[in-house]
C-alpha positions in Angstrom: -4.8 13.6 -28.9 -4.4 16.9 -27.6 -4.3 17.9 -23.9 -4.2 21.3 -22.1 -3.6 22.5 -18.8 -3.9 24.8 -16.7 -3.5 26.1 -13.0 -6.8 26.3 -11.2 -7.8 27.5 -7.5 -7.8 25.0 -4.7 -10.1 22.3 -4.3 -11.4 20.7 -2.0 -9.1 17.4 -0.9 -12.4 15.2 0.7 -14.3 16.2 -2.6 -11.0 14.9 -4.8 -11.0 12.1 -2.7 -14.2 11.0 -2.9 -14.6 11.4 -7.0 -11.2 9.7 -7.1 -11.7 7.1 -5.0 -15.4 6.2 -6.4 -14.7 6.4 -10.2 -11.7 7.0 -10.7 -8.2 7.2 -9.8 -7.0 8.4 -6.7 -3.1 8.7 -5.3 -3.1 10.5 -2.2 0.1 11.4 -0.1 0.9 14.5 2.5 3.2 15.8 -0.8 0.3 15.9 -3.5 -2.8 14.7 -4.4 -3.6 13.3 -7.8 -7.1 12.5 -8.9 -8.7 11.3 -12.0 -11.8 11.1 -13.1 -14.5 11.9 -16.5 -13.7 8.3 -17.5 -10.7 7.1 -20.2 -8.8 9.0 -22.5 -5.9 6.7 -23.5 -4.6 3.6 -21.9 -1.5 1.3 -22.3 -1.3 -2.0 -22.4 1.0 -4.5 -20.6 0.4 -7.8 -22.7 3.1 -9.5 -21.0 2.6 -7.7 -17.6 5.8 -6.4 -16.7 8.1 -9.3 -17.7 8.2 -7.5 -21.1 9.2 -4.0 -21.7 6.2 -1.7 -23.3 7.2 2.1 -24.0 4.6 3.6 -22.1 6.4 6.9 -21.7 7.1 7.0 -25.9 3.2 6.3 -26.5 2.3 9.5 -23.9 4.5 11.4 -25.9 2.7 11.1 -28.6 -0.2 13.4 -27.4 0.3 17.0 -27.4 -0.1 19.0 -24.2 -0.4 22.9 -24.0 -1.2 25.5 -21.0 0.3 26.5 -18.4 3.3 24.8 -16.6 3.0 22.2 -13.5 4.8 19.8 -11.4 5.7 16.7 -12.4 2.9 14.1 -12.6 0.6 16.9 -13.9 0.4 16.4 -17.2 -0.6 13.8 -19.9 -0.4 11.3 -16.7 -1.0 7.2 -16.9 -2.1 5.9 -14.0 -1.8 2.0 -12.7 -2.0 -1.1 -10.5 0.0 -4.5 -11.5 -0.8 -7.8 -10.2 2.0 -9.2 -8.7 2.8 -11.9 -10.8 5.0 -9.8 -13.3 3.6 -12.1 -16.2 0.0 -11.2 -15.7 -1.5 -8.7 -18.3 -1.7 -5.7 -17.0 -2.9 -1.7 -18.0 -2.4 1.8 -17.3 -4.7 4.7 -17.9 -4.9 8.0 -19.1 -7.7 10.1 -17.2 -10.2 12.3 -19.3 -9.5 14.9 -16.4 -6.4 15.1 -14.0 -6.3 17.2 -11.3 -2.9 17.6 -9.2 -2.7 19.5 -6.1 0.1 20.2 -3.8 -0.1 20.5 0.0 -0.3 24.5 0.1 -3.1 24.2 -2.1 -1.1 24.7 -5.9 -3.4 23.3 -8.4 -3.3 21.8 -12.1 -5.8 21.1 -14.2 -5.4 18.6 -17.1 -7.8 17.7 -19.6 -7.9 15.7 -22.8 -11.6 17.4 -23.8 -11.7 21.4 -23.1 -12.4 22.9 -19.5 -16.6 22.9 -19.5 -17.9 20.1 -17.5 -14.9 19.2 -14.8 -16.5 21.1 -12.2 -19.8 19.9 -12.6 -18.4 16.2 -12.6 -16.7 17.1 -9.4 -19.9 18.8 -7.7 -21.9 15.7 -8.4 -20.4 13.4 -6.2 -22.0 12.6 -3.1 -20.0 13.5 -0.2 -19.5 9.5 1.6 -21.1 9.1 4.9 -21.3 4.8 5.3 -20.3 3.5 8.4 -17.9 0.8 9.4 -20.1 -2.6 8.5 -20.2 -6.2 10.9 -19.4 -9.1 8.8 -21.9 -11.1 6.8 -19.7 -14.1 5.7 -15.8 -14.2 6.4 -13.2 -17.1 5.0 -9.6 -17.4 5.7 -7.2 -18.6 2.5 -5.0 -20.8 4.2 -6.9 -21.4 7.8 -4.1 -19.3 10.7 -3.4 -22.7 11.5 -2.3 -23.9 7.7 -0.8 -20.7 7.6 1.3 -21.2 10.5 2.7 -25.0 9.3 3.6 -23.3 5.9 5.7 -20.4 7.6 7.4 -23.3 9.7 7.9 -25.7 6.0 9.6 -22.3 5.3 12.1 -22.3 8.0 13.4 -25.7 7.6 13.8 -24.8 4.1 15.6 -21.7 5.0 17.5 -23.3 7.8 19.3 -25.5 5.0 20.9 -22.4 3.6 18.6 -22.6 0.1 17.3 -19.4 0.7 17.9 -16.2 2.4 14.5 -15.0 3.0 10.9 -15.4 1.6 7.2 -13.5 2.0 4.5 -15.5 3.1 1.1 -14.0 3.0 -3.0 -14.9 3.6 -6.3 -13.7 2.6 -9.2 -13.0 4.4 -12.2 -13.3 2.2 -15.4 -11.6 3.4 -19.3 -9.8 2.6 -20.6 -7.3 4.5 -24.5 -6.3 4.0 -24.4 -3.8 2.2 -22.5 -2.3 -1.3 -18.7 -1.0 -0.4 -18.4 2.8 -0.4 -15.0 2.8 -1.9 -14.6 6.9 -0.9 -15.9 5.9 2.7 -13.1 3.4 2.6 -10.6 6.3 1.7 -11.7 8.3 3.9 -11.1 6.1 7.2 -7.9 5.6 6.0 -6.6 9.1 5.4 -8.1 9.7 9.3 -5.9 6.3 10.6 -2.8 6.1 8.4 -1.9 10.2 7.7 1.8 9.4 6.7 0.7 6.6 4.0 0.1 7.4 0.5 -3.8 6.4 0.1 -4.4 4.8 -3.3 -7.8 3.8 -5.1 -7.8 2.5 -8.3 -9.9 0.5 -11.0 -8.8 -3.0 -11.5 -10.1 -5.9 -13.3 -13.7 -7.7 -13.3 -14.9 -4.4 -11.9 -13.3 -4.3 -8.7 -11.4 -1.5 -7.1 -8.0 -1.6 -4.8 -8.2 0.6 -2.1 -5.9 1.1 0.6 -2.9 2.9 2.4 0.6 2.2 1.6 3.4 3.0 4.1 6.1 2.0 1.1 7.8 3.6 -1.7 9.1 1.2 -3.8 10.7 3.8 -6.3 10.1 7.6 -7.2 11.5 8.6 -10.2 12.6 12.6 -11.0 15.0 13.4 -13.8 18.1 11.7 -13.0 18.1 11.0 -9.5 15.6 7.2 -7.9 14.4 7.6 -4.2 13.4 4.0 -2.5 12.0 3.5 1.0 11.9 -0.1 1.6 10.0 -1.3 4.6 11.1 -4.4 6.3 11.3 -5.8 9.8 7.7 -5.4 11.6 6.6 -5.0 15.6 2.6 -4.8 16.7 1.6 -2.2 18.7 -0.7 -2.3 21.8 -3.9 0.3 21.4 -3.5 2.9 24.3 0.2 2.7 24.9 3.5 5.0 23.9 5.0 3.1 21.3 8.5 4.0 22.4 9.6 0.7 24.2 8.5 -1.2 21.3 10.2 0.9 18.8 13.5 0.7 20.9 13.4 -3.0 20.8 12.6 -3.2 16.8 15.7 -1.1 16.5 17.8 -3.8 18.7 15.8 -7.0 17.1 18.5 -9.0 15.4 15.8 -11.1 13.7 14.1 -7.7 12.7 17.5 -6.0 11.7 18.5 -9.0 9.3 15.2 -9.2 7.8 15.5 -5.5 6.5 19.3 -5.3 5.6 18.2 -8.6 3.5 15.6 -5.7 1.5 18.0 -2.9 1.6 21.2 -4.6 0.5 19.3 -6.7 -2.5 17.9 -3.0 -3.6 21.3 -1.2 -3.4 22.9 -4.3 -5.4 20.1 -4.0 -8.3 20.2 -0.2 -8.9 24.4 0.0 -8.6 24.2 -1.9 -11.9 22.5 1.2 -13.3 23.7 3.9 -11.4 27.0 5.3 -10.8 26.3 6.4 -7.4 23.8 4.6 -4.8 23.5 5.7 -1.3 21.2 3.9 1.9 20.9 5.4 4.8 23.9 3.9 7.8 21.2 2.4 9.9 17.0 2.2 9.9 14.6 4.6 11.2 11.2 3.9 12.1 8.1 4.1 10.7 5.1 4.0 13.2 1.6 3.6 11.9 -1.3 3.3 13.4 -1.2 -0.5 15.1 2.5 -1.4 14.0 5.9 0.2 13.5 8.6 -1.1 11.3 12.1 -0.5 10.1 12.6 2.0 7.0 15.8 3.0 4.7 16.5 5.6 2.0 17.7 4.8 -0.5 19.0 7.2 -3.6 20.4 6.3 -6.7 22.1 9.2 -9.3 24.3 9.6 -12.0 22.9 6.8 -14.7 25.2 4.9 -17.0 23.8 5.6 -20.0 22.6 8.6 -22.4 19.0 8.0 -21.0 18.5 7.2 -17.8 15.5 5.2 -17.3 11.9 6.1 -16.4 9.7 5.2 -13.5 8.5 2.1 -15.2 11.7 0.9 -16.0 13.1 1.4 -12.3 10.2 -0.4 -11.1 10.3 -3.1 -13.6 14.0 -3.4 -12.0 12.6 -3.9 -8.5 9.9 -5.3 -8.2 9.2 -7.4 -6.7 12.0 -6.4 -3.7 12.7 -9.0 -0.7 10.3 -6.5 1.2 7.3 -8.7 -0.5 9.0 -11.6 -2.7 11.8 -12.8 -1.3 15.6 -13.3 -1.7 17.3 -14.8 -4.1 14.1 -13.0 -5.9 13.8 -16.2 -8.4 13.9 -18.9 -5.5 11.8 -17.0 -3.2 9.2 -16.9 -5.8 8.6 -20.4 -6.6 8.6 -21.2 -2.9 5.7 -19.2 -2.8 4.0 -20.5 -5.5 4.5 -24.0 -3.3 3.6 -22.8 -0.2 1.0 -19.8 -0.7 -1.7 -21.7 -3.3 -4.0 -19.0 -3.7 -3.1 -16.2 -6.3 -2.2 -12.8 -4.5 -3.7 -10.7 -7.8 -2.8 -7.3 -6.9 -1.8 -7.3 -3.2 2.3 -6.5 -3.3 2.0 -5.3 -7.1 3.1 -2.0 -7.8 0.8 1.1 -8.0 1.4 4.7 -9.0 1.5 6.5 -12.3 4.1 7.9 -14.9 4.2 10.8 -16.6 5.3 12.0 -20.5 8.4 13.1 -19.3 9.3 9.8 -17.5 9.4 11.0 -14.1 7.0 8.5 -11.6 6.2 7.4 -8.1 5.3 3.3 -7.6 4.1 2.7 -4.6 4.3 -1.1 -2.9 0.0 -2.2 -3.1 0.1 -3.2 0.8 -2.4 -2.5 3.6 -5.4 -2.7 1.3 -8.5 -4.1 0.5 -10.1 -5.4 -2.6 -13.8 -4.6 -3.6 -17.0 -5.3 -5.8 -20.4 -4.7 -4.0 -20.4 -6.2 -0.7 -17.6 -8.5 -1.4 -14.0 -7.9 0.2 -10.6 -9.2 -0.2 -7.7 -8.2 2.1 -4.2 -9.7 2.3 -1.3 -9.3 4.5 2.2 -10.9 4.8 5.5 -11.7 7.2 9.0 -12.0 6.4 10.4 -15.5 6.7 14.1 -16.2 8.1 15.6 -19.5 9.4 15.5 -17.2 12.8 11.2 -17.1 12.5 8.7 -18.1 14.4 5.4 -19.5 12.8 3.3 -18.5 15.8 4.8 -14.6 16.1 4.0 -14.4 11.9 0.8 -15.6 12.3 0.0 -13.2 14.5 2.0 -10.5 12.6 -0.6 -11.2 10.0 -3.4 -11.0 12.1 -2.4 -6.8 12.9 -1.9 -5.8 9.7 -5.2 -7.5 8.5 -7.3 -6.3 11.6 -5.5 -2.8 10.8 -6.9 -2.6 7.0 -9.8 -4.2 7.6 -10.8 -1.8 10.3 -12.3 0.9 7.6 -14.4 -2.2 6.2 -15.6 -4.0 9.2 -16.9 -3.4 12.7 -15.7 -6.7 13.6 -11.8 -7.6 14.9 -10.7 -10.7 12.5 
């Protein structure tokens, strides 16, 4: 298949949002926005999920693309969201149009079908004006109560030295009255959450994932791997300078272990790769809009190999980190699958895209909510260390659910 592509004059970002969002495919940071959209061109398919290799970055090579230069990411582009469970079968796609704009307004233009009807496609959206809906029928997956006795069978597991740390996580299960706007939904969250990367993308039976990830798990550019593991977590009060609270997450010995537990377990996987991998001495913090946590960089160079590997390989190699799994990563995930019950599906999968050349950014699928009509799904999860306690991750929870929830609902859950 041939593509082509071209630079174009600056769109409108609430207008890329909402087609991307809607339809499409929609990866939204303060660096670039890419959207997709005019339906399918190509796809790739995980059979396996991500348990099994699958050359995605060979099969986009085999198209063609001609035109003008651009930026990584704007070319023949696959996008994607994978469950969690790496065995799952999963799939990436190639958008009929991608358009890739920087945040001074450069703009590319991709297209597997000529340049005659992108702009009418993009006029004919709808700009989204539905409110914030009050609840029609909520369910909780375990009860907070259920939830809190698993986080405490946790500790006394961790407390015997078997593991080091594990990720516990609920559902909250809802309907609202009327069909999900998933650009409206986009659109709350650029507003609440500027310095997340808002994602929307097409998942299976029809629903969409939307939300607003605070974490890189890996971005991928020639040679050199940037990480930005989050771990290590503090609420924070509505109408009040966060500065005492962040001062005390940067003292919190509970908080601190928790997120050298994520960093150390990320450094040790990519140093068997790379000849040179560098974190950050100590953690900054990353405030949102109802919470602040710890964050590290982390950068890894100089591969061991003729080839070094592509965004889907480096994520393959982390995910999933401690940040959302666990560590030792095998142990952690079967005491999940003991303690959890209910399938996460996407929520902690990886999401982002990959290019021809290799180059990628995977973001980690937190802070978002699951849709199909007036059905919701919303997840959210705490980071369990003998030091824990079941009530404070309970309530953890609670925040981050009542903070992505808040573009849904009317309603605190």
């Amino acid at each position: 298949m041939k593509f082509s592509r071209r630079e174009i004059p600056p769109q409108s970002r609430e207008a890329l949002r909402t087609i991307g969002a809607r339809t499409g495919w929609l990866l939204e940071s303060n660096e670039y926005i890419r959207v997709g959209f005019g339906g399918v061109a190509d796809s790739v398919h995980f059979p396996n999920g991500l348990n099994e290799p699958v050359n995605a970055v060979m099969q986009l090579r085999g198209h063609s693309l001609e035109g003008d230069d651009g930026p990584c990411g704007s070319g023949i582009t696959a996008f994607g969201a994978f469950p969690f469970d790496r065995e799952v079968t999963a799939r990436m796609d190639v958008p009929r149009y991608l358009i890739t704009q920087d945040a001074v307004g450069g703009s590319w233009l991709t297209s597997a079908d000529g340049f005659e009807s992108w702009e009418q496609e993009l006029a004919n959206e709808v700009a989204p004006i539905q409110e914030p809906q009050s609840i029609r029928s909520l369910t909780y997956q375990p009860t907070p109560e259920e939830y809190a006795h698993r986080v405490a069978l946790a500790v006394e597991i961790l407390r015997r030295k078997e593991i080091g740390k594990v990720v516990l996580a609920r559902a909250v299960l809802g309907s609202v009255p009327e069909a999900l706007d998933a650009a409206a939904i986009a659109t709350r969250l650029r507003q609440r959450e500027p310095i997340c990367t808002i994602y929307s993308l097409p998942i299976e039976h029809g629903r969409r994932f939307i939300g607003a990830s605070p974490e890189l798990l890996a971005r991928r550019t020639g040679d050199v791997v940037r990480c930005h593991p989050l771990a290590g977590t503090i609420a924070l009060p509505a109408n009040v300078a966060p500065d005492d609270y962040e001062t005390w997450l940067l003292g919190s010995t509970k908080n601190l272990h928790e997120h050298e537990v994520v960093v150390d377990d990320i450094v040790s996987i990519l140093a068997d790769s790379y000849d040179e991998v560098i974190a950050d001495a100590s953690p900054s913090i990353v405030t949102l809009r109802t919470v602040a946590h710890l964050g590290t960089w982390v950068t890894a160079e100089g591969h061991q190999s003729d080839e070094s590997p592509d965004a889907l390989d480096v994520m393959r190699l982390l995910h999933p980190t401690a940040a959302v799994g666990g560590f030792p990563r095998n142990l952690a995930y079967d005491l999940i699958a003991r303690l959890e019950e209910h399938d996460r599906g996407h929520y902690a999968g990886p999401i982002g895209w990959v290019d021809a050349n290799g180059d990628g950014e995977w973001w980690v699928g937190i802070r978002g909510v699951m849709v199909e009509g007036r059905e919701f799904e919303a997840w959210a999860g705490a980071g369990i260390i003998s030091e824990s306690d079941p009530i404070a991750e309970r309530e953890e929870t609670r925040d981050k659910l009542s903070s992505v929830l808040s573009s849904v609902l009317v309603d605190r859950v």
